[in-house]
TORSE-588326 format. One record per residue: x, y, z of N, C-alpha, C, O, CB in turn; residue number from 1. Coordinates in steps of 0.05 Angstrom, whole numbers. Atoms other than C-alpha are relative to their C-alpha. Glycine has a CB too. Example, Ala and Ser with C-alpha at 12.3 -4.5 7.8 and 13.67 -1.06 7.14 Angstrom:
2
NODE,npx,npy,npz,capx,capy,capz,cpx,cpy,cpz,opx,opy,opz,cbpx,cbpy,cbpz,i
NODE,18,-24,0,246,-90,156,18,24,0,39,24,13,-20,1,25,1 .
NODE,-16,-24,-1,273,-21,143,-15,22,14,-5,44,18,9,9,-29,2 .
REM end
This chain:
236
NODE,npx,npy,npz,capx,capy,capz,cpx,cpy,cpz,opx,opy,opz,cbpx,cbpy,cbpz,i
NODE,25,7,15,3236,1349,1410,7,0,-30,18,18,-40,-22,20,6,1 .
NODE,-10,-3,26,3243,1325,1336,-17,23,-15,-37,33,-5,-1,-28,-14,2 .
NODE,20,-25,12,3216,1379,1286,-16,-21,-29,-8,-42,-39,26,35,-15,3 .
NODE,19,8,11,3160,1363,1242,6,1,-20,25,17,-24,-19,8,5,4 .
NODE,-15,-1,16,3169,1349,1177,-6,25,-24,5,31,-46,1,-26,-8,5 .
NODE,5,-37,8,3134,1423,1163,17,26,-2,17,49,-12,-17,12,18,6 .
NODE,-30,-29,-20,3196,1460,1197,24,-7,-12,38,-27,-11,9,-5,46,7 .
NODE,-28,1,13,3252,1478,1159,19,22,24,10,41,38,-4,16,-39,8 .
NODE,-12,-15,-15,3312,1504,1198,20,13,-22,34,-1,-36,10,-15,24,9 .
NODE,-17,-22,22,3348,1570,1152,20,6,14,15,24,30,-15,29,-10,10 .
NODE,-19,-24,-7,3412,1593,1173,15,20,-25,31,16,-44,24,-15,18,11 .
NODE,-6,-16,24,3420,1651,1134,12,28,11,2,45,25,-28,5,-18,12 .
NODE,-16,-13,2,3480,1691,1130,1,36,-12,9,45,-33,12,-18,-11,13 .
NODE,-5,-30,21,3479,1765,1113,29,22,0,45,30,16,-25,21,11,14 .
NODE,-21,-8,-3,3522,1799,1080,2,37,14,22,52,15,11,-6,-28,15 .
NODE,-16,-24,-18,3515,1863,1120,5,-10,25,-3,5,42,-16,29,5,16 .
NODE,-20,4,-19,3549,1830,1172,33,3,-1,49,4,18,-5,-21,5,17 .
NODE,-25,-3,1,3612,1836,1142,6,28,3,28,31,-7,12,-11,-21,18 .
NODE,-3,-30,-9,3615,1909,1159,-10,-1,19,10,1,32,-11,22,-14,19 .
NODE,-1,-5,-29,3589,1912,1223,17,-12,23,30,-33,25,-23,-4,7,20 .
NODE,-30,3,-20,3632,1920,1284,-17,-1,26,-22,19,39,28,31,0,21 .
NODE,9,-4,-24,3600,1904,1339,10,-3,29,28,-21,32,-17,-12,-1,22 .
NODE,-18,-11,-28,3620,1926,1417,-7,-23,17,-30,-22,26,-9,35,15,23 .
NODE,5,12,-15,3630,1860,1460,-13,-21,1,-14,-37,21,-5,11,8,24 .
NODE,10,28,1,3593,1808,1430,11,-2,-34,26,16,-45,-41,-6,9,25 .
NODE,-5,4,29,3600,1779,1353,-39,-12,1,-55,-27,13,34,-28,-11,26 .
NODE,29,13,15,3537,1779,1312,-6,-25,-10,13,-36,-21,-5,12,-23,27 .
NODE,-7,32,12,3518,1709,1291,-21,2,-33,-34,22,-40,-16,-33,29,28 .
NODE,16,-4,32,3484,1696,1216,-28,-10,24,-30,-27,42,12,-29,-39,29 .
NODE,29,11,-11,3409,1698,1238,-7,-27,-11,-5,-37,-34,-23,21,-9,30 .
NODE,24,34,19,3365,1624,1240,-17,8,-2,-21,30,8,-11,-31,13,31 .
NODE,19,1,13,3305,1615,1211,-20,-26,5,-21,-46,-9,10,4,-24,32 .
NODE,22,33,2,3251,1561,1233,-23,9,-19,-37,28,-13,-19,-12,38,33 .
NODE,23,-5,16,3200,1562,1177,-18,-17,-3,-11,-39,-10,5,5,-21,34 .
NODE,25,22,5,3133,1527,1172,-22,15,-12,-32,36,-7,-12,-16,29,35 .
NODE,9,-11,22,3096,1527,1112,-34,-15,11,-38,-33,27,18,-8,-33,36 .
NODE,26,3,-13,3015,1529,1116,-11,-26,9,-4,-48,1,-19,10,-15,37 .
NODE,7,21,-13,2980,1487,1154,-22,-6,-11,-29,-29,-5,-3,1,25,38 .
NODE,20,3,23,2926,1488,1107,8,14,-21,2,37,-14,-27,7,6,39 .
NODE,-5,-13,22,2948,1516,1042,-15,9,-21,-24,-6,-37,13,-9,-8,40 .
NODE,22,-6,21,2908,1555,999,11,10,-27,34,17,-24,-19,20,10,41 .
NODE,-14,13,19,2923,1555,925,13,39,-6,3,59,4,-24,-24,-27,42 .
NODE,-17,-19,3,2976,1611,898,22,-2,24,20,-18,43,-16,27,-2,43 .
NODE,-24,-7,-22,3041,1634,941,-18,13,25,-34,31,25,26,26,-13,44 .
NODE,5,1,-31,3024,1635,1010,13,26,15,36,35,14,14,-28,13,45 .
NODE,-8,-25,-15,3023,1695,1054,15,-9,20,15,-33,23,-22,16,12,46 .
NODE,-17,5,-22,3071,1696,1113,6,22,19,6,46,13,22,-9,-10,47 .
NODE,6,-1,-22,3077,1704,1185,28,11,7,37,-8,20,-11,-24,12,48 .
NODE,-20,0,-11,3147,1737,1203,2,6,35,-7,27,45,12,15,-17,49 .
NODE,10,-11,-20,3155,1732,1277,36,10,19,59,2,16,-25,-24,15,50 .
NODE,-25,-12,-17,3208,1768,1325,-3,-10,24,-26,-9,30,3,32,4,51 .
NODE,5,4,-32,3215,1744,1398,10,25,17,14,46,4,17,-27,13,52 .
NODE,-6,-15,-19,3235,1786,1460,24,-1,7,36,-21,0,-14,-3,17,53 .
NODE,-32,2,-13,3301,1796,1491,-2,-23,15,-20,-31,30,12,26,20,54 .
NODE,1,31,-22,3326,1732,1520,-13,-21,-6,-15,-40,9,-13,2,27,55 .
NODE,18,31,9,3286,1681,1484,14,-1,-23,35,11,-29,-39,-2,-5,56 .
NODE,-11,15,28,3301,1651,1420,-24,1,-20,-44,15,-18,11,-36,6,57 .
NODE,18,-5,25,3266,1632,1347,-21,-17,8,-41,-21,-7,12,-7,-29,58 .
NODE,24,31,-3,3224,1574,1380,-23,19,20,-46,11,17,18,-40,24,59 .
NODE,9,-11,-17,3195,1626,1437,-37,-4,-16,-54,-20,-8,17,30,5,60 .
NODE,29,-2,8,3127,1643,1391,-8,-12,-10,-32,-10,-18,-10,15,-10,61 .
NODE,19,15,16,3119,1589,1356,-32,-15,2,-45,-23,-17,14,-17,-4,62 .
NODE,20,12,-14,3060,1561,1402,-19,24,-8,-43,19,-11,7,-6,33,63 .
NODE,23,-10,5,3028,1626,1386,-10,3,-30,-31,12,-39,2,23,12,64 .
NODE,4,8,37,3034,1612,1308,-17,-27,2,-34,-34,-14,37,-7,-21,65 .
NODE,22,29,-2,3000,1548,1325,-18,9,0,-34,-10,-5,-1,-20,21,66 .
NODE,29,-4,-12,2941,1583,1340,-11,24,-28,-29,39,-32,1,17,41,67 .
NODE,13,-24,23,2929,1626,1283,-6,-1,-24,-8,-25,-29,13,19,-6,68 .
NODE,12,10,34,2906,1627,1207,15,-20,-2,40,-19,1,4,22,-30,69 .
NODE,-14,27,23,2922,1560,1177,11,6,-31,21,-11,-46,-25,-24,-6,70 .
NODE,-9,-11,25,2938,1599,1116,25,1,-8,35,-7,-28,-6,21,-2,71 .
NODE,-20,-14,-11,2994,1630,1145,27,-27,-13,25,-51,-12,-8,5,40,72 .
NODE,-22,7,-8,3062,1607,1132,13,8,24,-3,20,38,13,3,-16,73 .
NODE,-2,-16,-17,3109,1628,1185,32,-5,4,44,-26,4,-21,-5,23,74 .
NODE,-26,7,-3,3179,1645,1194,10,8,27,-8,19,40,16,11,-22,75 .
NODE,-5,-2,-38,3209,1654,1268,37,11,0,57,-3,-6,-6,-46,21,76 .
NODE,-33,7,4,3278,1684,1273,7,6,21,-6,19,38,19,15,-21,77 .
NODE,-11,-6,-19,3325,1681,1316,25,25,-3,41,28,-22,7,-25,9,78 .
NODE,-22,-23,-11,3370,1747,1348,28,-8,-13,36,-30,-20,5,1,37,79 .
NODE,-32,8,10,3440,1751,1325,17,3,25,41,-2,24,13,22,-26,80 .
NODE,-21,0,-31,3466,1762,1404,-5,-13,7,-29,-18,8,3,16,21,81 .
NODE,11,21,-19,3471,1710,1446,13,5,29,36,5,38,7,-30,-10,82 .
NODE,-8,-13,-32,3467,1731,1517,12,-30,15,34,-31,26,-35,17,21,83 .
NODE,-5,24,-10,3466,1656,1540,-4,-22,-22,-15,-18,-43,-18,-2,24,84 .
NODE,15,18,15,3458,1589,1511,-36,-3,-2,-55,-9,13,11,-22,11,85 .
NODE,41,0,-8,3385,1593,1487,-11,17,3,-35,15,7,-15,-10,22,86 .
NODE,15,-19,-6,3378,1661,1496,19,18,-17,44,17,-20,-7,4,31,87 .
NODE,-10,-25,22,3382,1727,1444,-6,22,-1,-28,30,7,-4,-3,-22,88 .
NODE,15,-32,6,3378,1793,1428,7,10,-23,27,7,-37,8,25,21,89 .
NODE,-8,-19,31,3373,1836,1371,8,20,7,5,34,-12,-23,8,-22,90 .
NODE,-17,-16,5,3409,1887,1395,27,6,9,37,-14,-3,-9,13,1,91 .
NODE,-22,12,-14,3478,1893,1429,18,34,11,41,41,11,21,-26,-25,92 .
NODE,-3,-17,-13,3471,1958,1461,-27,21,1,-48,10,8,24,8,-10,93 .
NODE,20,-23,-2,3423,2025,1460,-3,19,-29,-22,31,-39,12,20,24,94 .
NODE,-4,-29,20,3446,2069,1405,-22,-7,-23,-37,-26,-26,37,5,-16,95 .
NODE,22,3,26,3407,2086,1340,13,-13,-21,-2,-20,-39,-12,28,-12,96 .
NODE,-16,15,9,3463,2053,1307,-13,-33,-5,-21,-47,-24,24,3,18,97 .
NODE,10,36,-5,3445,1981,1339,-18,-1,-15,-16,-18,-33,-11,-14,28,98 .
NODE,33,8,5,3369,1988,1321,-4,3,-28,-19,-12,-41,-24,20,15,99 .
NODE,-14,3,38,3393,2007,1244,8,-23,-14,-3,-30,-35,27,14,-4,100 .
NODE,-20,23,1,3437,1952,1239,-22,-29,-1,-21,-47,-17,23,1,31,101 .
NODE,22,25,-7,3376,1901,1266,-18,8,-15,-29,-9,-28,-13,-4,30,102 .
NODE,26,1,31,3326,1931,1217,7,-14,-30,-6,-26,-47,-7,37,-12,103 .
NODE,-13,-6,36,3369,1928,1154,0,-39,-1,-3,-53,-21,48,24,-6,104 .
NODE,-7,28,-2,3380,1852,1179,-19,-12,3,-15,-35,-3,17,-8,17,105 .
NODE,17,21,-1,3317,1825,1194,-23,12,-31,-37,-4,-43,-16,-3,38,106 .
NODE,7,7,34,3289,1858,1121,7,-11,-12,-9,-25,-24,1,10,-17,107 .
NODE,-12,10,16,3341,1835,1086,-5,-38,9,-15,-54,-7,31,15,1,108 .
NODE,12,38,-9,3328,1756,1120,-28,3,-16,-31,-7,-38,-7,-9,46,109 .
NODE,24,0,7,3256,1774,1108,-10,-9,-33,-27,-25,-41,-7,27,7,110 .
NODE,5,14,30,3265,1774,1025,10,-18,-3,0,-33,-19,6,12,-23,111 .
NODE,-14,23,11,3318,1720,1026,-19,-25,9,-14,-46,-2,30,-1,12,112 .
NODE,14,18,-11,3267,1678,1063,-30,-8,-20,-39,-29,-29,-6,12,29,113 .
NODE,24,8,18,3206,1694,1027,10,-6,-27,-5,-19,-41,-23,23,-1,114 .
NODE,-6,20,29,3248,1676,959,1,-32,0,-11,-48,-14,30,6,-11,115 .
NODE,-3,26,-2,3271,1614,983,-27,-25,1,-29,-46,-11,17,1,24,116 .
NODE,19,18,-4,3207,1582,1006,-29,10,-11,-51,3,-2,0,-7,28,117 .
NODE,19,0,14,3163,1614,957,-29,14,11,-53,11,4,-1,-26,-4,118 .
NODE,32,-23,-24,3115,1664,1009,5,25,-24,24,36,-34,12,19,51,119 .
NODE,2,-30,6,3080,1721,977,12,28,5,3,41,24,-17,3,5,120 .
NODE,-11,-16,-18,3122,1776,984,-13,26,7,-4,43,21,23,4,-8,121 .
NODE,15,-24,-2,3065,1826,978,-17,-10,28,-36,4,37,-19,7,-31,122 .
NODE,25,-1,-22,3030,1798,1038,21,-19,23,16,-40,34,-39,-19,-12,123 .
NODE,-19,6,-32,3089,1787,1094,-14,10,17,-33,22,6,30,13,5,124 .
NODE,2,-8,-28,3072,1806,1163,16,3,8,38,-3,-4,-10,-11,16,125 .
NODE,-22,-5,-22,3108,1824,1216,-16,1,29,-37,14,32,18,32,-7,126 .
NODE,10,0,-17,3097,1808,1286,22,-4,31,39,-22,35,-19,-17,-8,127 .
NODE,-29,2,-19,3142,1823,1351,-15,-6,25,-40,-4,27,22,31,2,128 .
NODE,10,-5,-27,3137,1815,1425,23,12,11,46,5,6,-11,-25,17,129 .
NODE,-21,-4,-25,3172,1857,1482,23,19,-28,15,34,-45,17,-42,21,130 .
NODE,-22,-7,20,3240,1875,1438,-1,-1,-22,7,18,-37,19,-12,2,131 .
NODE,6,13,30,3222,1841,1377,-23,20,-11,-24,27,-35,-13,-36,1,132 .
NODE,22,-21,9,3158,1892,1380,18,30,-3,14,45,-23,-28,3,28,133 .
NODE,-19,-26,1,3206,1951,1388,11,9,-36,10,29,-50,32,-9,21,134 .
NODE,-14,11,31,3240,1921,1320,-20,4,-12,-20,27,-19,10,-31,-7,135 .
NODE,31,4,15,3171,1909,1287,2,28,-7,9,37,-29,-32,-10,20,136 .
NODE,11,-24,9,3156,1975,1291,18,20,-9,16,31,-31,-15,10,19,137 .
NODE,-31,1,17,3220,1997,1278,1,9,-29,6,32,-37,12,-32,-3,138 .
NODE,6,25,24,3209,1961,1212,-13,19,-12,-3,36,-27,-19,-31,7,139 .
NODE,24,-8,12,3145,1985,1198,-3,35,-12,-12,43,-33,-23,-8,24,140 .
NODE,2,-37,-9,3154,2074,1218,18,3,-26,11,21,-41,17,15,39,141 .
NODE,-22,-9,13,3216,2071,1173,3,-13,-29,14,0,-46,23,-6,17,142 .
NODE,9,20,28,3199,2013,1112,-24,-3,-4,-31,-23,-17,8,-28,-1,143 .
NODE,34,20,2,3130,2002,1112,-8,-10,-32,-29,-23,-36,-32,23,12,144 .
NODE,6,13,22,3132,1987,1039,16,-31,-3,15,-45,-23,6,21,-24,145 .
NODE,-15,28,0,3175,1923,1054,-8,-22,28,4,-40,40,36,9,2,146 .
NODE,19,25,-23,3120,1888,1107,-32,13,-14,-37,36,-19,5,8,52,147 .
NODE,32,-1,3,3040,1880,1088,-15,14,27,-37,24,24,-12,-33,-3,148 .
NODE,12,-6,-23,3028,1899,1166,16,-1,22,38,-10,14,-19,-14,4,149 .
NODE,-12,-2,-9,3058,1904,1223,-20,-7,44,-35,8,56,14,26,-17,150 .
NODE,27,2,-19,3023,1869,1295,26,3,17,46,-11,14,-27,-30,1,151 .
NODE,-23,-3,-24,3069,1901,1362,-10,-9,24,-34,-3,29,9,30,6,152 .
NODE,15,20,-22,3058,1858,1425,26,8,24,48,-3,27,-5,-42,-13,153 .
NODE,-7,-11,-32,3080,1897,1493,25,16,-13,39,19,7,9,-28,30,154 .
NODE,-15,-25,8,3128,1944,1459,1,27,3,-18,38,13,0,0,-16,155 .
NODE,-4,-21,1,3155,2007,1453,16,15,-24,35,5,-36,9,1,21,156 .
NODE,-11,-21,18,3173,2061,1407,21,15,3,20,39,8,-16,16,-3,157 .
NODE,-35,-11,-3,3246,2078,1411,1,29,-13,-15,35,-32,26,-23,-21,158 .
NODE,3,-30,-3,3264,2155,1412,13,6,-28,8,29,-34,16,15,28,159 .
NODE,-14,0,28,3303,2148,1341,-20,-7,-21,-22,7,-41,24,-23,-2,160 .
NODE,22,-10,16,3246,2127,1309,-21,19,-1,-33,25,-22,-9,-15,-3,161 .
NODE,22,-18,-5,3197,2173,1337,21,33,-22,16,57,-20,-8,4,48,162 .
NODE,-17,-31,-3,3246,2231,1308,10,-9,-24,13,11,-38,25,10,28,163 .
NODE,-1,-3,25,3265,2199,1242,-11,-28,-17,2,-44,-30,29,9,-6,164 .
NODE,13,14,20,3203,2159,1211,-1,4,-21,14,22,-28,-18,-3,3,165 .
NODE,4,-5,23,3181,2157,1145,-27,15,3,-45,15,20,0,-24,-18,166 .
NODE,18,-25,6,3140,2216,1109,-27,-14,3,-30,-38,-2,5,15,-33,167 .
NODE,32,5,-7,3065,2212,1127,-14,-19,-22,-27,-40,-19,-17,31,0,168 .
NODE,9,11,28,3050,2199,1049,-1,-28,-1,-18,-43,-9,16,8,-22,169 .
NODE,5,32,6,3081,2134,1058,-13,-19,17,-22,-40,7,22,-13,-3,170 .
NODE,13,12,-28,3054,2110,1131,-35,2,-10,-50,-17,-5,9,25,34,171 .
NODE,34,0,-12,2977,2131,1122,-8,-23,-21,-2,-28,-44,-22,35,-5,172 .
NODE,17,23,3,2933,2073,1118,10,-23,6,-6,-41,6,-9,-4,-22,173 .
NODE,-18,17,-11,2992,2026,1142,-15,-12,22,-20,-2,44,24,12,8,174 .
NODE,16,19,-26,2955,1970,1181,23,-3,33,43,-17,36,-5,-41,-17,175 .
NODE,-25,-3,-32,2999,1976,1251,-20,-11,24,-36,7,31,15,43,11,176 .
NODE,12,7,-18,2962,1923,1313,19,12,30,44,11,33,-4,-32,-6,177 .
NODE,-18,-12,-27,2986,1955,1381,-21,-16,19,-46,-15,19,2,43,6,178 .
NODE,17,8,-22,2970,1913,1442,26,-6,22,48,-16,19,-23,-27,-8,179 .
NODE,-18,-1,-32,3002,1915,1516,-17,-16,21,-39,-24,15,4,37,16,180 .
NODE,17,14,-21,2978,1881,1581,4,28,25,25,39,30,15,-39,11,181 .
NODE,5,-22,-15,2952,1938,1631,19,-8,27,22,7,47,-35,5,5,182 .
NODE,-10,4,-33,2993,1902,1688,28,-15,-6,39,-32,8,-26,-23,23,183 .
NODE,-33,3,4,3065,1897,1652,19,11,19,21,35,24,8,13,-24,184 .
NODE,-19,-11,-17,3115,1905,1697,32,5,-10,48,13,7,-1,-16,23,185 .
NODE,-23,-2,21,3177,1908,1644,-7,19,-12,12,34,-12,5,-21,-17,186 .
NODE,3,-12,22,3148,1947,1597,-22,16,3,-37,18,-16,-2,-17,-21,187 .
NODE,26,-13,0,3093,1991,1628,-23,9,-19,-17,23,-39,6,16,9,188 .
NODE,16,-18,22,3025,2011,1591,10,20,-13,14,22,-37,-21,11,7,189 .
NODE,-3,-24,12,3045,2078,1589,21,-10,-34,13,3,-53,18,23,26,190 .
NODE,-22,4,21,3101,2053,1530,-32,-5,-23,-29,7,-44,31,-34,8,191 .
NODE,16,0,20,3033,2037,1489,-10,14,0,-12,20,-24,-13,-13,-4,192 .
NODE,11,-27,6,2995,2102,1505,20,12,-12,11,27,-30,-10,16,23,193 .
NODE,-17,-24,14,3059,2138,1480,-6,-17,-34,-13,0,-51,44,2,14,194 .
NODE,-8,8,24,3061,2093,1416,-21,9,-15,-17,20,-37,6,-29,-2,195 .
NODE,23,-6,8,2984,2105,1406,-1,25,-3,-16,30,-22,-18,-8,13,196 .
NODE,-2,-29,6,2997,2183,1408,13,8,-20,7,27,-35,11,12,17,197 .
NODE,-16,-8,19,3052,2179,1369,-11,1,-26,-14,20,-42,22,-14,0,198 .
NODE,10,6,31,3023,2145,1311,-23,12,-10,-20,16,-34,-7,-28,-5,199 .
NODE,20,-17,-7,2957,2183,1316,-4,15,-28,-19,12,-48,7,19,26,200 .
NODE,-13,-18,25,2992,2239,1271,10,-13,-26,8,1,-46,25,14,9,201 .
NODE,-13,8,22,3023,2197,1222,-18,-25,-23,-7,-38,-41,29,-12,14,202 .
NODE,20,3,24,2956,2168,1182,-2,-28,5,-21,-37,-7,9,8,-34,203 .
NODE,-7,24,6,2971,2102,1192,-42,-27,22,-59,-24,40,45,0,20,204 .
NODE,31,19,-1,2906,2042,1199,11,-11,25,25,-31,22,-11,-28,-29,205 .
NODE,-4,12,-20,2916,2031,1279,-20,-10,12,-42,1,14,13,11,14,206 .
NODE,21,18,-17,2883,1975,1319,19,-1,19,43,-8,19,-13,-32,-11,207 .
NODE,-25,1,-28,2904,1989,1389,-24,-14,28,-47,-9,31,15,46,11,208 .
NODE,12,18,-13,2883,1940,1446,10,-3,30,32,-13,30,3,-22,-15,209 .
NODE,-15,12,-34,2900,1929,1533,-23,-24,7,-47,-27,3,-1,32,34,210 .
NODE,6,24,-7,2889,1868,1559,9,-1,28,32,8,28,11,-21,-18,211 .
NODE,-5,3,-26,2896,1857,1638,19,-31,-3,14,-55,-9,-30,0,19,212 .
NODE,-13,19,-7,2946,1817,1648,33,15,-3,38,39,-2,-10,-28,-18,213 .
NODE,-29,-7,-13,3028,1820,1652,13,-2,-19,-3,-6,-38,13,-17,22,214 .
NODE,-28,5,14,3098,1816,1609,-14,-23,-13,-19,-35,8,30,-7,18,215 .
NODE,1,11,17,3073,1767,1561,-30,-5,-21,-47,13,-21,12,-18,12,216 .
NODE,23,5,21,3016,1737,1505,-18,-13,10,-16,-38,11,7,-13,-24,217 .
NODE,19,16,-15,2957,1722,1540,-20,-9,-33,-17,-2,-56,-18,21,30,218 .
NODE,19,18,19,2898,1678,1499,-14,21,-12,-15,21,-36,-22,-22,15,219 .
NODE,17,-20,10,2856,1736,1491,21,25,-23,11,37,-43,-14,15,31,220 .
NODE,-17,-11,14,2917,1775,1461,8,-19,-30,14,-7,-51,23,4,19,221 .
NODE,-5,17,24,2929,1715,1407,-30,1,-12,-28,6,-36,13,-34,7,222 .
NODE,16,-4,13,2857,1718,1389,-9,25,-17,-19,27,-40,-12,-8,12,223 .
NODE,-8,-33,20,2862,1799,1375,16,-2,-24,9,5,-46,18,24,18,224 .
NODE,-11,7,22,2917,1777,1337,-9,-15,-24,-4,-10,-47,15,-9,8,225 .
NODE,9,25,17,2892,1727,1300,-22,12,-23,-19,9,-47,-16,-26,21,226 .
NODE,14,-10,12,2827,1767,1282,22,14,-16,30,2,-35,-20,13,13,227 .
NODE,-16,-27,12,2875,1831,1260,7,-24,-28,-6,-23,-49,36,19,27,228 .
NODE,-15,15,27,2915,1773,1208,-21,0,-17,-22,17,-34,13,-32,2,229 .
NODE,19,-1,22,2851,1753,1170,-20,17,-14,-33,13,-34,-11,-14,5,230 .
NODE,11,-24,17,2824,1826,1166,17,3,-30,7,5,-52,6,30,21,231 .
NODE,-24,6,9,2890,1822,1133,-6,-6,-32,-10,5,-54,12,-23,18,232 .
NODE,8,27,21,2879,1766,1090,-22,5,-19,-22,-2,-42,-11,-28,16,233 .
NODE,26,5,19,2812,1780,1064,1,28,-15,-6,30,-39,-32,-5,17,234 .
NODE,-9,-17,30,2833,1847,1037,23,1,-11,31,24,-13,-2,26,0,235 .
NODE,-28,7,8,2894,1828,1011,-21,-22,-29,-8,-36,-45,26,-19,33,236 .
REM end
């Protein structure tokens, strides 16, 4: 399918790759599909960073960026592992190492991106599904001064962050969307009741949401979303 003439494709190289050693695969420089608002409103444009799931790629959510603020810019990246043709992961094992390594890399993309094409950098997002939500939040527990918000979609809270987030001071009032489908079979609810407990303690502005349905973004889940962005937006 040709790309529109909205969609820029980034391949952008970081340099903490030249220090990492990774076991069994080689990291690739993360891509970047970017599409700038679909209605533009006047100043630098807020933006949409989105993560996919293990095994998909940067094109996976774009259908659900279709559906959301026209404001929005939106950047889409793709994993630096490639399990198959067409298919990625951000991480390339378990340890707290890997999930280090994938934070430091999709911030660091995050400012080179919003320089390049001119997005507000005070009003990024962040938005994952499945793996990519793992990351998100990731992201969010441990930087939250380097994302505006942070929306996690069927994720889980990895045992490295639960055990070394950032101090309370800086988390509380941190907008964080948590939503799961009650009838996941990958990624059970329970992984969102734990996340919702966790965060509980740590101050932070949670909107937490179940939706019946399975392993992926149902309609009613993009419209939660969607609201959560322009709460967003309008205090911003």
């Amino acid at each position: 399918m040709p790309l529109s003439r909205s969609v820029l494709i980034l391949p952008i190289a970081l340099a903490l790759g030249i220090a990492y050693r990774p076991v069994g695969a080689a990291a690739q420089p993360l891509i970047v599909v970017h599409q700038a608002p679909r209605k533009p409103a006047p100043g630098k444009p807020p933006m949409l960073v989105l993560l996919h799931g293990f095994g998909a790629n940067e094109r996976d959510l774009l259908p659900v960026a279709a559906q959301l603020d026209p404001r929005l810019a939106v950047a889409s990246l793709r994993g630096p592992y490639q399990i198959r043709p067409g298919s990625y992961s951000w991480v390339n094992g378990t340890t707290a190492e890997e999930l280090d390594n994938a934070r430091r890399m999709v911030i660091e993309c995050i400012d080179q991106v919003a320089e390049s094409t001119g997005a507000d950098r005070s009003r990024v997002y962040l938005a994952g599904f499945s793996q990519g939500a793992m990351l998100t939040l990731a992201i969010a527990l441990t930087e939250p001064e380097k994302i505006a918000g942070a929306a996690v979609l069927s994720g889980r809270l990895a045992a490295a962050v639960r055990d070394n987030h950032a101090a309370p001071e800086r988390l509380r009032g941190f907008p964080i969307l948590v939503t799961h489908g009650t009838d996941d079979p990958q990624i059970p609810v329970r992984s969102a009741h734990d996340i919702r407990q966790a965060l509980k303690p740590m101050g932070v502005a949670m909107d937490y949401h179940e939706f019946e349905s399975g392993h992926y973004i149902s309609e009613v889940n993009v419209d939660v979303l969607n609201q959560w962005l322009r709460r967003r937006l309008k205090a911003k």
